[in-house]
GUKOL-307873 format. One line per field, with one value per atom (N, C-alpha, C): residue number from 1; atom name; x, y, z; residue in one letter. Coordinates in pm, 1 decimal. Layout:
residues N
nr: (NUM:...)
atom: (CA:...)
u: (X:...)
v: (Y:...)
w: (Z:...)
rest: (a:...)
END
This chain:
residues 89
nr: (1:1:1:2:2:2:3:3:3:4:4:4:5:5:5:6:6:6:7:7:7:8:8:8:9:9:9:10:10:10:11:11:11:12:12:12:13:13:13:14:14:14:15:15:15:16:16:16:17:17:17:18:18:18:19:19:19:20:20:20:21:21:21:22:22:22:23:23:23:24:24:24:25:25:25:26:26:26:27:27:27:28:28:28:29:29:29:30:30:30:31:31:31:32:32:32:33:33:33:34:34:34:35:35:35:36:36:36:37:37:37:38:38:38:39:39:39:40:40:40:41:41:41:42:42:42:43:43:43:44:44:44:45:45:45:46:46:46:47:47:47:48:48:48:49:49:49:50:50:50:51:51:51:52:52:52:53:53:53:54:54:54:55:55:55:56:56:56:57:57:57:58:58:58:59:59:59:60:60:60:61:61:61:62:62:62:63:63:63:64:64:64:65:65:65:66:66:66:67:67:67:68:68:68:69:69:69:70:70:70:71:71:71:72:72:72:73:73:73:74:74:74:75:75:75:76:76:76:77:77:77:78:78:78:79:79:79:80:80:80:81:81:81:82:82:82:83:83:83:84:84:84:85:85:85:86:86:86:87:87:87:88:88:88:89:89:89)
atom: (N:CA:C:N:CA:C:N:CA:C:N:CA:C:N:CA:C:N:CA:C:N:CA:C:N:CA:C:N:CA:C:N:CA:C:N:CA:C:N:CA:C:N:CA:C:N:CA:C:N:CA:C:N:CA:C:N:CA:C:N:CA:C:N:CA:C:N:CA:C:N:CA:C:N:CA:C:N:CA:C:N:CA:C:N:CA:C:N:CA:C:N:CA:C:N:CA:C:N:CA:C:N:CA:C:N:CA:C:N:CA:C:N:CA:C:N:CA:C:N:CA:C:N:CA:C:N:CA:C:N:CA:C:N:CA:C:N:CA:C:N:CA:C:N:CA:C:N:CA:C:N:CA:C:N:CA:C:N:CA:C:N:CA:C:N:CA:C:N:CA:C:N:CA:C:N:CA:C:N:CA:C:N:CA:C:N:CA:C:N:CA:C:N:CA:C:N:CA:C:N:CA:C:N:CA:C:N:CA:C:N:CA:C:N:CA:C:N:CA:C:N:CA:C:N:CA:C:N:CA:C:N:CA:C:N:CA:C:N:CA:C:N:CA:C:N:CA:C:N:CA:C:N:CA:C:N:CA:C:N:CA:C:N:CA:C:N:CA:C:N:CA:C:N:CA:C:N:CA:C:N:CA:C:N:CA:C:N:CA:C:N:CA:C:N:CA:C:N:CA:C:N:CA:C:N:CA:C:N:CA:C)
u: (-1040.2:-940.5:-960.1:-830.9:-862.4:-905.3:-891.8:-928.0:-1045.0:-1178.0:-1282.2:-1321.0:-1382.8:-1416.4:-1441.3:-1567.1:-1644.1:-1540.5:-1415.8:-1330.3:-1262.3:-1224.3:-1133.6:-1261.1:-1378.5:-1477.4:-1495.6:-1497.2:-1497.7:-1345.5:-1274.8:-1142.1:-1159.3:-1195.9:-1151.3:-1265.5:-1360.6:-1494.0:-1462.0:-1383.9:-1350.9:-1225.8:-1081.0:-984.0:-985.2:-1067.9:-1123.5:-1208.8:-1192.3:-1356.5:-1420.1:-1477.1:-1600.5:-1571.1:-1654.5:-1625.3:-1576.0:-1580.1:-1562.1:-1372.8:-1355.7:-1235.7:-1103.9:-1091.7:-964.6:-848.9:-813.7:-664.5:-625.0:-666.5:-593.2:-543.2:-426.4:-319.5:-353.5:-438.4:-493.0:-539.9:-593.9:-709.5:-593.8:-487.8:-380.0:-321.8:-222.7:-190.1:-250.8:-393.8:-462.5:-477.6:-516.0:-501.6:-338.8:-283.9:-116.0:-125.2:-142.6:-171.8:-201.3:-321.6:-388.5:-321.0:-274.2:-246.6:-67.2:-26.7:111.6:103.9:0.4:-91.8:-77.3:-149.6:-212.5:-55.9:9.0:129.0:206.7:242.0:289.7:271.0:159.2:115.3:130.4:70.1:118.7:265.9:391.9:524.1:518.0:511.7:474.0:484.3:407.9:356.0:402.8:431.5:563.6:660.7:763.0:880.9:1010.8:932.6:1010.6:939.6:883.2:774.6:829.5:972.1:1066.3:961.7:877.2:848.2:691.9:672.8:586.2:643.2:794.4:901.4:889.5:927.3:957.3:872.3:713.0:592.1:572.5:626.4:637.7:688.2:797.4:948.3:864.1:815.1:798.7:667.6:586.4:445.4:490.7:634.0:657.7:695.1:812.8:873.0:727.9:618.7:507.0:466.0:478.8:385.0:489.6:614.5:666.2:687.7:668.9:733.9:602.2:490.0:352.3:341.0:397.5:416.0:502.1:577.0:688.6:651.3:571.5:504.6:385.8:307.2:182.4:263.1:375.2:460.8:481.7:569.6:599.4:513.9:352.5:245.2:130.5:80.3:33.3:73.3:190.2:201.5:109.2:17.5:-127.2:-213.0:-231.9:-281.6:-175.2:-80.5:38.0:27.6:19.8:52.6:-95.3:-205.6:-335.1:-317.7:-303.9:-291.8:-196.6:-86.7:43.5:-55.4:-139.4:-152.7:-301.9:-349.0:-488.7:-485.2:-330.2:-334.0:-210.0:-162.1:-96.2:87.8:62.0:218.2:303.2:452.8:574.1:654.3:697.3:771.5:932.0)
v: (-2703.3:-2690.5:-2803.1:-2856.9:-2960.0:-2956.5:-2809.7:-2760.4:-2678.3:-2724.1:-2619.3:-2560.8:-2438.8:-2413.8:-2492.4:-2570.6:-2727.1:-2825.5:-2832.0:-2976.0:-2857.9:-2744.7:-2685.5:-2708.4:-2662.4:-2633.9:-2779.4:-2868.2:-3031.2:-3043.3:-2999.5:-3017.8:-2999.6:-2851.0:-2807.8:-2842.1:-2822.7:-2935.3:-3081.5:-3182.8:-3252.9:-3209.3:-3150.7:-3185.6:-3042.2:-2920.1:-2826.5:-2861.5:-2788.0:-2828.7:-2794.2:-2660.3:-2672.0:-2658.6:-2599.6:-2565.8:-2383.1:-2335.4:-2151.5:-2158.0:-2253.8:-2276.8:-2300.7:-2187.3:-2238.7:-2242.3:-2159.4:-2082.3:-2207.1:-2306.7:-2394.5:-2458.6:-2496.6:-2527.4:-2724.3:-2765.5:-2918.4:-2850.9:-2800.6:-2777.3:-2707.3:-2648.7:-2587.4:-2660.7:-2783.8:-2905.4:-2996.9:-3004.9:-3116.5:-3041.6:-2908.0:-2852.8:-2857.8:-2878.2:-2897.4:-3022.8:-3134.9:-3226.7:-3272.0:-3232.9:-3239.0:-3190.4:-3061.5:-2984.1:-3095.7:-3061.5:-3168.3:-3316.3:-3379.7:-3509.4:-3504.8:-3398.5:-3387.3:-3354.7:-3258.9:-3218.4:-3325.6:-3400.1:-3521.6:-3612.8:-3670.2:-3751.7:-3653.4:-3514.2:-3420.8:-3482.0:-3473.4:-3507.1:-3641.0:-3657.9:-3853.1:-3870.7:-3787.4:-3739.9:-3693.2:-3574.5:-3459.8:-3432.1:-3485.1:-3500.4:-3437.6:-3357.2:-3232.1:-3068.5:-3065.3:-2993.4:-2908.2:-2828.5:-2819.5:-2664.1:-2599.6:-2492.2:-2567.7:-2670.2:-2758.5:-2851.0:-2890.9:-2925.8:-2797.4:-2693.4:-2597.8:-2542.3:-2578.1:-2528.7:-2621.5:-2787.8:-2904.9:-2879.0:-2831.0:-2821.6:-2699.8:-2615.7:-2500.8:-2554.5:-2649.0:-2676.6:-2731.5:-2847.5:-2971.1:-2879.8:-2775.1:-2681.3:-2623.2:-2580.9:-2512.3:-2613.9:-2706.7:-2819.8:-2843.0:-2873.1:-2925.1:-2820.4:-2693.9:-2611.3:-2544.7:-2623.2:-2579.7:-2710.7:-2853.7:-2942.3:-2937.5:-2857.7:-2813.7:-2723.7:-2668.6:-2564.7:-2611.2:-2729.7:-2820.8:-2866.0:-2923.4:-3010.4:-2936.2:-2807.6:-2763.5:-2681.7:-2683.6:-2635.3:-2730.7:-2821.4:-2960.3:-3081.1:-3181.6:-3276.6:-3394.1:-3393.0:-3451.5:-3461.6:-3311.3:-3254.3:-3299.8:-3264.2:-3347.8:-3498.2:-3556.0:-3681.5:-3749.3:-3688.9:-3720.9:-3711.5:-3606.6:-3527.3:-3596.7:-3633.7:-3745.6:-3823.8:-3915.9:-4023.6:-4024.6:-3934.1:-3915.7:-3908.3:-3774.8:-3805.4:-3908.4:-4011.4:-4096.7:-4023.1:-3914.6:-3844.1:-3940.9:-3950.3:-4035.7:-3894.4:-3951.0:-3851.0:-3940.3)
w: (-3664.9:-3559.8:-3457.7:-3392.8:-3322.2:-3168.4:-3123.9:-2997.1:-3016.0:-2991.4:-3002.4:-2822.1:-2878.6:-2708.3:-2598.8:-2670.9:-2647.0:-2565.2:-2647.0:-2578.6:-2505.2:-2483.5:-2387.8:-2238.7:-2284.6:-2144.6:-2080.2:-2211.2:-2109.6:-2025.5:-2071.8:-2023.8:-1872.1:-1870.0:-1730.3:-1642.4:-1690.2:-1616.3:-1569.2:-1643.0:-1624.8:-1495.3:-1519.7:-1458.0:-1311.7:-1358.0:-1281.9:-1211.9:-1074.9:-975.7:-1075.6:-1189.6:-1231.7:-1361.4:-1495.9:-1610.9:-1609.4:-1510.0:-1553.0:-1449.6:-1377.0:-1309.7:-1432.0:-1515.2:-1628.1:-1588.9:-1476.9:-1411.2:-1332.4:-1249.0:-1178.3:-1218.1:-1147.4:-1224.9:-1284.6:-1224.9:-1280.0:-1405.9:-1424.2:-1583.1:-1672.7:-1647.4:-1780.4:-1790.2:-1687.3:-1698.4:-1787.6:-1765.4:-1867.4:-2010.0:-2007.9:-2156.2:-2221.4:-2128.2:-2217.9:-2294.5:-2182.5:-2228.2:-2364.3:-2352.8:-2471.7:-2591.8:-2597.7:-2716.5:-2686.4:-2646.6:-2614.0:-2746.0:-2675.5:-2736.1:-2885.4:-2920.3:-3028.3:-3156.2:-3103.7:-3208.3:-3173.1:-3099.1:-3106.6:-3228.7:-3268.1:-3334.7:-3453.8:-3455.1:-3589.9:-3666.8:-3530.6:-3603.2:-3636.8:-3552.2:-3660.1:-3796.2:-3873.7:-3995.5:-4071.6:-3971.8:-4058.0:-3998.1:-3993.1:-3919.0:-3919.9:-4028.8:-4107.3:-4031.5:-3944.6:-3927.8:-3804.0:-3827.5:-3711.6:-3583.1:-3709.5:-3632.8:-3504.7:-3568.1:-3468.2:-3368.7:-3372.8:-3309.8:-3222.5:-3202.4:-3119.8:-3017.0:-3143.1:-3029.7:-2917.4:-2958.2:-2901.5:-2727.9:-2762.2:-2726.1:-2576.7:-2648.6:-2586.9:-2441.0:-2508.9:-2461.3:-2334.4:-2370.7:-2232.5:-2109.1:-2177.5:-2057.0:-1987.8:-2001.3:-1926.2:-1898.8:-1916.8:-1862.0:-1747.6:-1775.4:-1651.3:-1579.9:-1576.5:-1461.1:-1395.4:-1473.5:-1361.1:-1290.9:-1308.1:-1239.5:-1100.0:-1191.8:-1044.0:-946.2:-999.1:-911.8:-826.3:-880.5:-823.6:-725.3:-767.7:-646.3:-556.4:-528.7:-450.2:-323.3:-400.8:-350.4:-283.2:-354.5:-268.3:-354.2:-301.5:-344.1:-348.6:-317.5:-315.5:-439.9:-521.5:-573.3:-723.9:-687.7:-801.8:-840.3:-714.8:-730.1:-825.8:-806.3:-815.3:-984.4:-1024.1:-1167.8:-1253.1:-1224.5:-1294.8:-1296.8:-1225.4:-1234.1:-1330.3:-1299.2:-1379.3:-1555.2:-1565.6:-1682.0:-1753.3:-1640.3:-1733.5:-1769.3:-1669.0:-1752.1:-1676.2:-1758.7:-1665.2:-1588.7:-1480.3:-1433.0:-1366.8)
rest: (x:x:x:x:x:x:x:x:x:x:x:x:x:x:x:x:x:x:x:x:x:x:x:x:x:x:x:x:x:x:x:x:x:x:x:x:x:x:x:x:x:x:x:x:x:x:x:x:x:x:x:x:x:x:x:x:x:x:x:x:x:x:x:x:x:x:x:x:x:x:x:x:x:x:x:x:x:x:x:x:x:x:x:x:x:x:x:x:x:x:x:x:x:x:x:x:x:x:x:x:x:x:x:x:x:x:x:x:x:x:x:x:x:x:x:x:x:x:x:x:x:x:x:x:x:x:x:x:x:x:x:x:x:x:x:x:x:x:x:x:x:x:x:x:x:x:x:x:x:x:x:x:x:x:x:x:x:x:x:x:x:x:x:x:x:x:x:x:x:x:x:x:x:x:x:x:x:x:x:x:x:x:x:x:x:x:x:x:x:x:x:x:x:x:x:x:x:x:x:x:x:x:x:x:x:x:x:x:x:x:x:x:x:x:x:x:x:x:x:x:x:x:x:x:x:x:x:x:x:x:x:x:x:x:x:x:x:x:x:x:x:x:x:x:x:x:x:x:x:x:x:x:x:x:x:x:x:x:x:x:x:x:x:x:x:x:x)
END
């Protein structure tokens, strides 16, 4: 599997104040990311692969509407996170 506990706990260690911090909204942002990332390059591949199209589809909308929600809560904290992980907005 391409998400082991291991890369989820670096995740939020990394984008979380700590590693047990999973709920803020920087560390589910960067786990979208990631899983986002990853089925991306999946379709590449298989481009036929519509029910991984959907999970795709499904992943960006939570990603962007906890963005919207970072924004509307500290734009600081937003602005930091776009830029950390490279998203376009």
């Amino acid at each position: 599997m391409y998400l082991t506990s291991e890369k989820k706990a670096e995740l939020f260690a990394q984008y979380g104040k700590e590693a047990k911090n999973t709920g803020s909204a920087e560390s589910q942002i960067a786990l979208f990311t990631f899983r986002i990332n990853h089925l991306t390059e999946h379709l590449k591949l298989n481009r036929k692969d519509f029910g991984t199209e959907r999970a795709l589809t499904n992943l960006v909308g939570k990603r962007r509407r906890m963005l919207d929600y970072l924004k509307a809560k500290d734009i600081e904290r937003y602005r930091a996170i776009i830029k950390e992980l490279g998203i376009r907005k």
